[in-house]
N, C-alpha and C positions, 0 to 999 in steps of 0.2 A: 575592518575595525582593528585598531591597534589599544593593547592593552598591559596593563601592569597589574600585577595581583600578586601579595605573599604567601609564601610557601608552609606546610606544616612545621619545616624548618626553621623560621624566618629568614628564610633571602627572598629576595626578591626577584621575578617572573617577567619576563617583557615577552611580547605573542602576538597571531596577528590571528582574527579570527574572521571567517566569512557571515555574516550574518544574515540569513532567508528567509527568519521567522520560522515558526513551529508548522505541524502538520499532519495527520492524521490520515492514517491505510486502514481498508476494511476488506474482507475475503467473503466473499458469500457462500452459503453452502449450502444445500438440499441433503436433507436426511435421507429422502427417498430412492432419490435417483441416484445420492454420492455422486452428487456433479459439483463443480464450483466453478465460478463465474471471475472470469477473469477478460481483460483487455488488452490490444496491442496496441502501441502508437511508437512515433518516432521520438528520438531523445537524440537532441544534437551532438552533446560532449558525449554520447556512446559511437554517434558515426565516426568522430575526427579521432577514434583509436582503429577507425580501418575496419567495425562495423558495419552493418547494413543500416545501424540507428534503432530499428523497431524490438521495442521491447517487448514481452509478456510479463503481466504487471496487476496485481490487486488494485485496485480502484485506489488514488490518493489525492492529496490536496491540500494547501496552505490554507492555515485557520483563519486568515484575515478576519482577527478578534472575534472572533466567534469560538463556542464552546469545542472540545474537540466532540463530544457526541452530535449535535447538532452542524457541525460541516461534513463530520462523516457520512453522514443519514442524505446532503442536499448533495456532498459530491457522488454518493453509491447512487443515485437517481441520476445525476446528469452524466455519469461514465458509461452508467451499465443502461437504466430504463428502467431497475428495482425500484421500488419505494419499500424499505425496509424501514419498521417502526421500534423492532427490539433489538437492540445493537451490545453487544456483550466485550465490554474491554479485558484484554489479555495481556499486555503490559504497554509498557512507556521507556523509551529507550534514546541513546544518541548514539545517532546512525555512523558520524563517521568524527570523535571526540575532537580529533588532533587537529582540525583546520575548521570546521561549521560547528556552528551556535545551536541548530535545529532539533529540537525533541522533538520523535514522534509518537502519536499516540495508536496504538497497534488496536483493530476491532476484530468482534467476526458478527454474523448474524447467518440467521436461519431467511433460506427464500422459497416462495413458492412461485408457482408458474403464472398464477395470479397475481402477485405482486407486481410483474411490470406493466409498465403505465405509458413506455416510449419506447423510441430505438434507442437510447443512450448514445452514445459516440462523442458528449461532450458538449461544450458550447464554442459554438462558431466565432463570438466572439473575442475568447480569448485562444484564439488560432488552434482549438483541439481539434483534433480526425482519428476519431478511438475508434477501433475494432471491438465488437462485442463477440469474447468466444465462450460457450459455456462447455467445459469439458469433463469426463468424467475424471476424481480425484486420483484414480492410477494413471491416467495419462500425463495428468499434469506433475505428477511424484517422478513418472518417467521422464519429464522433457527437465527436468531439473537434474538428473542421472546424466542426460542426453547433455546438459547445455543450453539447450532450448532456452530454458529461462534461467536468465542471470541475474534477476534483479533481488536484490539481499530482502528487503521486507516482504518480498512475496515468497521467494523460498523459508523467511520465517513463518509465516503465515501460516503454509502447507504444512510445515513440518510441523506446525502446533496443532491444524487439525489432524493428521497420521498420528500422533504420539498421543494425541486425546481423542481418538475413533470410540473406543470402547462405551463413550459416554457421549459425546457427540453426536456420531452417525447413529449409536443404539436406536431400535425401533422400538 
């Protein structure tokens, strides 16, 4: 998309922006167990920098018009195999200003071992092959230390439940 738009200054702005639509990440977490529920799959623009491609990743998904609570809630069931009913938004952000249009709507929710309903791993349909891994939340704090996981909204995720544990995980 090519674009023009005035400045607080008034001059005028000419830009090109990528447009993907909006989209919505959610982090699951166990109070009990201090685990979180995360997945891996391949990301092609992360192979072609000489990657392996596969990421560890918070459950996400384009809103395709729908609300951001309500694709959160259908994509955390087709990723992971949760059916999560209470979804708690943390904020709303744009992920990367200077070239994509895309706001994301950032969640978390509480899961229990009874919540899942499937294996998750995605729909075959639209060519997903997800990894479901549930790991405890110092593993996952380490593999972001480590590199392990590079992907920006899920190390926001993590760091928003470690910085809010005291209320969060509390028993």
């Amino acid at each position: 998309m090519n674009c023009c738009a005035g400045t607080a200054a008034g001059r005028s702005r000419a830009g090109k922006a990528y447009d993907r639509g909006n989209g919505a990440v959610i982090l699951l977490y166990n109070r009990e167990k201090r685990t979180v529920v995360l997945t891996r799959q391949f990301r092609f623009p992360v192979f072609t920098h000489g990657h392996d491609g596969y990421l560890i990743e918070a459950a996400a998904g384009l809103l395709d018009n729908a609300s951001p609570e309500a694709r959160i809630v259908a994509e955390a069931e087709e990723e992971t195999g949760f059916r999560v009913t209470r979804v708690e938004p943390v904020f709303t952000v744009f992920m990367s200003p200077g070239s994509v249009t895309e706001k994301l709507y950032f969640f978390i929710a509480e899961y229990q071992a009874d919540d899942r309903r499937g294996d998750g791993g995605g729909l075959a349909a639209e060519g997903e092959d997800i990894e479901v891994l549930e790991w405890p939340l110092a593993r996952a704090l380490q593999a972001i230390r480590d590199g392990e996981i590079m992907d920006a909204k899920t190390i926001m995720l993590l760091q928003h439940l470690a910085l809010n544990a005291d209320t969060l995980l509390a028993g």
